[in-house]
C-alpha positions as CSV (number, residue, x, y, z in Angstrom):
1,X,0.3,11.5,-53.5
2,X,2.9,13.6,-51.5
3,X,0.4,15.3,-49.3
4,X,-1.3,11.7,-48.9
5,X,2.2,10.4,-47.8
6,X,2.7,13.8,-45.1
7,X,-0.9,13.9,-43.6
8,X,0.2,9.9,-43.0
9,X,3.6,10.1,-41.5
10,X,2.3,13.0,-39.7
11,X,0.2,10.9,-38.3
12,X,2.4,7.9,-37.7
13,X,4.9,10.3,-35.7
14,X,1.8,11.8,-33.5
15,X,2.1,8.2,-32.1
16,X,5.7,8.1,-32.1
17,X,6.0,11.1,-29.8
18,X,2.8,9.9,-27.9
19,X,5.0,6.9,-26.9
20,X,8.2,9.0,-26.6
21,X,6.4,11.4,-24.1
22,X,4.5,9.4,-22.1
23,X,7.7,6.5,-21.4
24,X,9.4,10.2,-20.3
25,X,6.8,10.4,-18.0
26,X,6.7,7.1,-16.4
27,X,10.5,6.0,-17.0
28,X,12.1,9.2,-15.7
29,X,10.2,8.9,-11.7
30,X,10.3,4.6,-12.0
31,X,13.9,5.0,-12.7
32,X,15.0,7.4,-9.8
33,X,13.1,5.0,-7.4
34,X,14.6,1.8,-8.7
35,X,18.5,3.6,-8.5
36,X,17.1,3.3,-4.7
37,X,16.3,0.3,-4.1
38,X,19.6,-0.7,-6.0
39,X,21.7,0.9,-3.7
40,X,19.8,-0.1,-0.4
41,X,21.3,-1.0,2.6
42,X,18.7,-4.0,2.7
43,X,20.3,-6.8,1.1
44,X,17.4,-8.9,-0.4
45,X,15.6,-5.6,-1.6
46,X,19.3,-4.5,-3.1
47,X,19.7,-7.6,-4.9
48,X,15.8,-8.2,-6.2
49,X,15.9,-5.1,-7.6
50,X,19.7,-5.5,-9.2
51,X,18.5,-8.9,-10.4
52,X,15.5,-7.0,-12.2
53,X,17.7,-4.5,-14.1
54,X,19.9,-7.0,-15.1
55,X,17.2,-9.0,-17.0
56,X,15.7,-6.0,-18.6
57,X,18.8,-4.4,-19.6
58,X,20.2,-7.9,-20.7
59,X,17.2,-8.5,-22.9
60,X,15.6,-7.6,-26.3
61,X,13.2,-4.1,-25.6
62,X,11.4,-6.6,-29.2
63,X,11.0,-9.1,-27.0
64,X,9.8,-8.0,-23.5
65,X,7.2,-6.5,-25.7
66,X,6.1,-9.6,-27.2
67,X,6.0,-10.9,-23.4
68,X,4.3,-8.2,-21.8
69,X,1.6,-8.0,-25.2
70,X,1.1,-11.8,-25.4
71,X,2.2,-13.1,-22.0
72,X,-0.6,-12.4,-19.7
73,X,-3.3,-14.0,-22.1
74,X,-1.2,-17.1,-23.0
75,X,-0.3,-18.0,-19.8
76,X,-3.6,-17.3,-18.0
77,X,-6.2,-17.6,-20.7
78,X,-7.5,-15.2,-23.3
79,X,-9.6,-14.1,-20.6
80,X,-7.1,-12.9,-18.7
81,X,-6.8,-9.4,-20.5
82,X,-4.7,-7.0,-18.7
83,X,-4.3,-4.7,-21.2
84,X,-7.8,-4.1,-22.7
85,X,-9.0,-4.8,-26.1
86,X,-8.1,-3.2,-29.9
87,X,-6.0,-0.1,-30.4
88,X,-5.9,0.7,-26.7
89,X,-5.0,-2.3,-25.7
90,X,-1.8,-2.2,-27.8
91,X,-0.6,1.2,-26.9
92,X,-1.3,0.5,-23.1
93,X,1.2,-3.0,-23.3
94,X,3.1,-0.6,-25.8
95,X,3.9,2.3,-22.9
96,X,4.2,-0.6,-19.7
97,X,6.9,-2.1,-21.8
98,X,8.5,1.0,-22.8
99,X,8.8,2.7,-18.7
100,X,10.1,-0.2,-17.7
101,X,12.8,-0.7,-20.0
102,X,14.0,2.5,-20.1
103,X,13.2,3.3,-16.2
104,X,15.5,0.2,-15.9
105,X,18.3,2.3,-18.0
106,X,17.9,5.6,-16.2
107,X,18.1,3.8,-12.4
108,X,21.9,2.6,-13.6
109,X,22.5,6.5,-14.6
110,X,20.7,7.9,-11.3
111,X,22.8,5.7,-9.6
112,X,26.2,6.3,-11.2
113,X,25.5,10.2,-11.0
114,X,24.4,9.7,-6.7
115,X,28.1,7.6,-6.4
116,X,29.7,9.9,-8.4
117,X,29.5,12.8,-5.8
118,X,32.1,12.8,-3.0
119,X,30.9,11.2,0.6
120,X,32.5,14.4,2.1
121,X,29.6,16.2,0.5
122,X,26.9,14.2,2.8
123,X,29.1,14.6,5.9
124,X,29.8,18.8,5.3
125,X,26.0,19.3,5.1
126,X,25.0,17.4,8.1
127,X,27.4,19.2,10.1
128,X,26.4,22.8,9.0
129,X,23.3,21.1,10.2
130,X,21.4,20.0,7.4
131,X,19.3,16.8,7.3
132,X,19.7,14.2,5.4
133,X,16.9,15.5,3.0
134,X,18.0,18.6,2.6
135,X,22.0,17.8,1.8
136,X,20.6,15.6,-0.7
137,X,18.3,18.2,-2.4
138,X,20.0,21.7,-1.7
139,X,23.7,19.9,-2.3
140,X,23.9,17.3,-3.9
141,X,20.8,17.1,-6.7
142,X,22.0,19.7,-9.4
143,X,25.7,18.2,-9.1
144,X,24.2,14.4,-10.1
145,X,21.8,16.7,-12.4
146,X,24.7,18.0,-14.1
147,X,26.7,14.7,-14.3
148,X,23.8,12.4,-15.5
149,X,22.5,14.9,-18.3
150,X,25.0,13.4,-21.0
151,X,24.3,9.7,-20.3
152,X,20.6,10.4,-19.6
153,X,20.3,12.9,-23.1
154,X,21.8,9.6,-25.1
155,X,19.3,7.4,-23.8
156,X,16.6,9.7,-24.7
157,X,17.5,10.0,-28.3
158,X,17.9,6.5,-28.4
159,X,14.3,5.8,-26.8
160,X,13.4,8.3,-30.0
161,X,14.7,5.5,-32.6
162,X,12.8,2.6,-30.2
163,X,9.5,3.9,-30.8
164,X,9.7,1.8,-33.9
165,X,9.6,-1.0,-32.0
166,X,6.0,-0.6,-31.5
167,X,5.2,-1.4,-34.7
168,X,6.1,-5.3,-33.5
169,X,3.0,-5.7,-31.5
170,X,0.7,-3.5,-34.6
171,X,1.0,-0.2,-33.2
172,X,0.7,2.1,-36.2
173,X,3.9,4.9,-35.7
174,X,5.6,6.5,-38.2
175,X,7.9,3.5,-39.6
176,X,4.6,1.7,-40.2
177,X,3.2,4.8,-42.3
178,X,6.3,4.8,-44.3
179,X,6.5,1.2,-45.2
180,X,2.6,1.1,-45.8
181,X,3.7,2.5,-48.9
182,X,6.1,0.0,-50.4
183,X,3.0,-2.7,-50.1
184,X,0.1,-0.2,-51.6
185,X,2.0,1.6,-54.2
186,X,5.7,0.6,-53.9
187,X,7.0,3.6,-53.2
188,X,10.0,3.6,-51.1
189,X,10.5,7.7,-50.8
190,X,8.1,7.5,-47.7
191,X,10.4,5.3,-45.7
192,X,13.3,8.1,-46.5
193,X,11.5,10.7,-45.6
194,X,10.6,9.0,-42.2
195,X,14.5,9.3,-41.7
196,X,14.2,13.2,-41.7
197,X,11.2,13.3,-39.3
198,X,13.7,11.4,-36.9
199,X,16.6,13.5,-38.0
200,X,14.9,16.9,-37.5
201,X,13.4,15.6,-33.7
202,X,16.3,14.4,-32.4
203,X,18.5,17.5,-33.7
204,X,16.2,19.6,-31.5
205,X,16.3,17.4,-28.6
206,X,20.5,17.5,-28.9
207,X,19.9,21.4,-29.2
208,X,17.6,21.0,-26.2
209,X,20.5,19.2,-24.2
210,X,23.5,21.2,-25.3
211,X,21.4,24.2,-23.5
212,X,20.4,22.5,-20.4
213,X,24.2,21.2,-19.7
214,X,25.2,25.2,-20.3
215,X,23.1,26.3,-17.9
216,X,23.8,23.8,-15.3
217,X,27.6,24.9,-16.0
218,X,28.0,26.5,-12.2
219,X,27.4,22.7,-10.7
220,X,30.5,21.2,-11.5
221,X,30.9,19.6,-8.0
């Protein structure tokens, strides 16, 4: 039975970092452009995008999934299917819930770490004779880099425990394997052991982050 339970949590965390990976990959860009339109000079674009992350951040990740899942087909028909049928259906309205939560998370941290750095900064640059463009990426980037990296590595080990959250809308991750168990054979072992295939990923990604802040040391700002 144990190498029944590993080849099945093995294969509920394959989804779990499928998720994990691909909101990285959609949540980390969406977030940097959203921390712009939050701090632009153009009022209504400012404030529609403020109003945005304040209703994303303010609600359940549970239940914008349920939204985002059921939403389109209740309130347009069941023939109004967005997200495709079956399995990849699920994991598509699974990953477009995810990057936007999370992207909505990151902007607030892109933005606090682009304040944080003094005005002065901007002003030096342009009159060495830099552009705008270049003060921004030669200058200032590694500085709000270096400042956003323990905000931004919390976040991430937290999207790590969200994952489980899929399992709301049937998407089979590595909770689900675990307490697949309890029903067919009522063994609760599995969901322990589901604990230490979290433990042992996120103790790499905090190994992972404790590097990449020593290295980025020199940009202290």
């Amino acid at each position: 039975m144990f190498q029944t339970v590993i080849m099945s949590l093995n294969e509920g965390f394959l989804k779990t970092l499928e998720i994990f990976f691909l909101t990285l990959l959609g949540a980390l860009p969406l977030g940097l452009i959203i921390s712009f339109g939050s701090m632009s000079r153009f009022r209504p674009v400012k404030w529609f995008v403020k109003t945005i992350v304040w209703v994303v951040r303010g609600t359940p990740l549970m239940l914008q999934l349920l939204i985002i899942f059921y939403g389109p087909g209740k309130i347009f028909g069941t023939q109004f299917n967005i997200w495709g049928t079956g399995d990849i259906g699920r994991n598509v309205a699974v990953c477009v819930a995810f990057i936007i939560n999370y992207a909505c998370y990151f902007s607030e941290i892109y933005r606090g770490g682009i304040e944080s750095i003094p005005r002065g900064q901007y002003e030096a640059g342009q009159v060495l004779g830099m552009t705008k463009s270049q003060v921004f990426f030669k200058v200032i980037l590694m500085q709000v880099v270096k400042r956003i990296i323990p905000p931004m590595s919390n976040e991430i080990i937290t999207l790590v425990k969200d994952t489980s959250l899929a399992r709301i809308i049937l998407v089979y991750e590595i909770i689900w394997a675990g307490q697949s168990f309890i029903k067919s054979s009522g063994a609760i072992w599995p969901l322990f052991f589901t604990g230490i295939y979290y433990l042992l990923f996120n103790g790499l990604l905090t190994v992972v982050f404790g590097y990449i802040e020593k290295k980025l040391d020199y940009y202290r700002g």
